[in-house]
C-alpha positions in Angstrom: -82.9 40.6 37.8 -80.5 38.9 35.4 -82.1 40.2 32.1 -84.3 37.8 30.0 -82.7 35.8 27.5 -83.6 37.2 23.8 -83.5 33.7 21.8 -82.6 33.8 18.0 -83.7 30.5 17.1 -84.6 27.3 19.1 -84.3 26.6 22.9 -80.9 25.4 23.9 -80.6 21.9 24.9 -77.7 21.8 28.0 -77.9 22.1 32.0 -75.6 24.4 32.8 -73.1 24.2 35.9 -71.1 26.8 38.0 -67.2 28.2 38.6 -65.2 31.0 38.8 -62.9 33.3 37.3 -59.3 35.4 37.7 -58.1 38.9 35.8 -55.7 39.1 32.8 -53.4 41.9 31.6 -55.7 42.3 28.3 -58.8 42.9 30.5 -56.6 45.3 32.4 -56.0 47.4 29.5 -59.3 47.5 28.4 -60.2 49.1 31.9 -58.2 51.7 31.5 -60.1 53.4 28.6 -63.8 54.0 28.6 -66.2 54.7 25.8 -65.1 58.2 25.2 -62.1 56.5 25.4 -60.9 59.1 27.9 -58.1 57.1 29.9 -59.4 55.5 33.8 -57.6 54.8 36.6 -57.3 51.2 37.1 -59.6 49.9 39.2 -59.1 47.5 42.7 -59.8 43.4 41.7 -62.4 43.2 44.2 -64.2 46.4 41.5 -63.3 44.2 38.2 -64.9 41.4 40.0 -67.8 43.2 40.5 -68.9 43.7 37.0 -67.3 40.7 35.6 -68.6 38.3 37.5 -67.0 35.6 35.9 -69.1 33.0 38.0 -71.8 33.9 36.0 -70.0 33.2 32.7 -69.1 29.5 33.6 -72.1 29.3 34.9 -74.1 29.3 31.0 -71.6 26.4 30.1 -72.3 23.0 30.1 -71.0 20.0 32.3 -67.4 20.9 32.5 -65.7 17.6 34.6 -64.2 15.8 32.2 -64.7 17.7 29.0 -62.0 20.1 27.2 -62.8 23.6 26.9 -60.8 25.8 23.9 -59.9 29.1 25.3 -59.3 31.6 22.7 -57.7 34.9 22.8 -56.9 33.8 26.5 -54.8 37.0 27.4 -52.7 36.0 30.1 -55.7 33.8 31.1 -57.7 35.0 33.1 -60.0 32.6 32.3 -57.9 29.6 31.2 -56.3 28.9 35.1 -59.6 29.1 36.5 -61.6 26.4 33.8 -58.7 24.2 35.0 -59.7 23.9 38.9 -63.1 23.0 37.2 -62.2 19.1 36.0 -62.3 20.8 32.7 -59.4 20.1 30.3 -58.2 23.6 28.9 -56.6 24.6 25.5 -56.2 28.1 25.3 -54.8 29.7 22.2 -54.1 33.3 22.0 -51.5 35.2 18.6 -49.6 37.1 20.6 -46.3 35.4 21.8 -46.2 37.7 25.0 -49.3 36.2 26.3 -48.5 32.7 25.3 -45.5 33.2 27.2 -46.6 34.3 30.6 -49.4 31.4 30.5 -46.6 29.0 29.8 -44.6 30.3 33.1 -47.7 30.5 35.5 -48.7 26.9 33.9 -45.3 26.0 35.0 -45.7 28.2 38.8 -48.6 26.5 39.4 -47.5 22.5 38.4 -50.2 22.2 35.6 -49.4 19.4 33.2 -50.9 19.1 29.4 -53.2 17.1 30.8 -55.1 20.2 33.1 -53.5 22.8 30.7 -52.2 23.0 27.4 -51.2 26.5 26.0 -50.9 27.5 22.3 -49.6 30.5 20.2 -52.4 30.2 17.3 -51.1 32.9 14.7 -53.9 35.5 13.9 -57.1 34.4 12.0 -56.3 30.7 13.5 -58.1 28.7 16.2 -54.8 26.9 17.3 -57.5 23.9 18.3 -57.2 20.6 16.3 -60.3 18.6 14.4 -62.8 17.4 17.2 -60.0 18.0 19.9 -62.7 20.6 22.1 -65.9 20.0 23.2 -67.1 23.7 23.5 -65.0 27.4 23.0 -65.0 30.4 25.5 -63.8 34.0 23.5 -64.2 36.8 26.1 -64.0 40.7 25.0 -62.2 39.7 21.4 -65.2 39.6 19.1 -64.9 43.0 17.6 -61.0 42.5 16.7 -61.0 38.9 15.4 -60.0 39.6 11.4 -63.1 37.6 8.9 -65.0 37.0 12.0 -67.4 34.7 10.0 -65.1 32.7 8.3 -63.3 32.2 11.8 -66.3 31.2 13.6 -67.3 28.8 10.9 -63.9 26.5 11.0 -64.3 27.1 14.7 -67.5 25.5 14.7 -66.6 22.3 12.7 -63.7 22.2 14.6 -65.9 21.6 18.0 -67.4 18.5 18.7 -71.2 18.2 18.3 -73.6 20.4 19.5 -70.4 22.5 18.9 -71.2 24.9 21.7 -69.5 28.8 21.6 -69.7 31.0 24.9 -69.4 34.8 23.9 -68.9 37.8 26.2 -68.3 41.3 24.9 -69.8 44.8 25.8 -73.0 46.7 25.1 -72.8 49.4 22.7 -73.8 51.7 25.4 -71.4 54.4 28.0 -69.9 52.7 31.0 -67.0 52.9 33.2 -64.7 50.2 32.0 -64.4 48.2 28.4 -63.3 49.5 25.2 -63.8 52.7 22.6 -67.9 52.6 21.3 -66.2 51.8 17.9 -64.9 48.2 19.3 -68.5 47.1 20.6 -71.5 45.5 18.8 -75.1 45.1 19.8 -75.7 41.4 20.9 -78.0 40.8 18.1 -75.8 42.0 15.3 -73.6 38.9 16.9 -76.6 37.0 16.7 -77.4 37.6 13.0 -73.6 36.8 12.2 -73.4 33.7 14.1 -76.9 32.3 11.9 -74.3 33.2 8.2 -71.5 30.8 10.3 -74.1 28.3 11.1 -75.4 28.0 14.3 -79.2 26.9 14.5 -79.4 27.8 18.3 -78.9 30.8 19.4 -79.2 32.6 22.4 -78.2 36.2 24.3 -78.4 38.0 27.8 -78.0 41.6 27.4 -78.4 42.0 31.2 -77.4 39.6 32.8 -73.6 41.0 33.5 -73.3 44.6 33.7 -72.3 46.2 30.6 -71.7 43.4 28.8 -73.6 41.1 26.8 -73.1 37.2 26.9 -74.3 34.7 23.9 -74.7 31.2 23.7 -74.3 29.0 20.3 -74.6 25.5 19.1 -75.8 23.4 16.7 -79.5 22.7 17.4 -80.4 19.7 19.6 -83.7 17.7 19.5 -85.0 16.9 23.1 -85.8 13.7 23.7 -89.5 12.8 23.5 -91.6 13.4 26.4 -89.4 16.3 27.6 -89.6 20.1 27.5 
């Protein structure tokens, strides 16, 4: 079972697709602490895939081929190299040079032009995206740490074109092997009830549907076109 859907507001509108995912050096680190925060091993790729299951992330977002996804707080991205094999345009944005950095070289490695993959240092509290430049935003295990998370979220969300769809993933609030100190998690709704003050009319979260983590879907609310459900 995947975990039913708790729904804040009003059904969401899209048809969702399906990709995958690769490991950063930021989801690394948070491995290695659990929520004692008693220090872990790290663990194999094949094991982080196991509970990440990044297909099922990509999987909640909409159309991808030919739209361009914002990528904040990339990491070394993980998440940002993989969106690109998907026809997706990526911009991921991340305030710490040192990641910036070893995108930039694996962007060059791998051939990517600005066109695949464009790569931004966005200085803390910032989005690094331009006005209308993104269709949708993915921000994986950051939540907790973003400084005036609402008024982030809410020049995020103008900044988005319309229905201005966010993907969130972040951990339960609840003891598990891998992720982050209890005092750097939120319940899903408390997310929830944050996301209604930045503006979001449709709201939704799986609180089961990944293991120990929680993943949240938000955009503006669309009307369905007569005659459909």
């Amino acid at each position: 079972m995947n975990g039913t859907m708790m729904r804040k507001t009003l059904v969401l509108a899209f048809v969702f697709g399906l990709v995958g995912c690769t490991v950063s050096e930021q989801d690394r680190t948070e491995q290695e602490v659990n929520a004692a925060g008693e220090v872990l091993a790290p663990l194999p790729e094949e094991d982080e895939r196991s509970w990440r299951q990044p297909e099922v992330i990509i999987s909640v977002m909409p159309m991808l081929v030919g739209k361009t996804v914002g990528n904040l707080y990339a990491g070394d991205g993980f998440y940002a190299f993989e969106l690109a094999k998907t026809g997706a345009r990526v911009i991921a944005t991340d305030p710490d040079p040192a990641n910036v950095e070893r995108m930039i070289a694996r962007k060059k490695k791998e051939g990517l032009g600005d066109d695949v993959l464009l790569v931004r240092h966005a200085p803390e509290g910032t989005t690094g995206l331009e006005q209308n430049e993104a269709d949708m935003a993915l921000v994986v295990h950051s939540y907790r740490s973003i400084p005036d998370r609402i008024g982030f979220f809410q020049r995020l969300r103008l900044q988005l074109n319309a229905p201005r769809p966010l993907i969130m993933v972040d951990f339960n609030p609840e003891a598990s092997p891998v992720g982050p100190p209890m005092d750097m998690r939120m319940l899903d709704r408390e997310v929830m009830d944050e996301m209604d003050q930045v503006g979001y009319t449709d709201i939704g979260s799986y609180s089961k549907k990944l293991p120990y983590q929680w993943l949240m879907i938000a955009q503006d609310f669309v009307e369905m076109p007569e005659g459909l459900e």
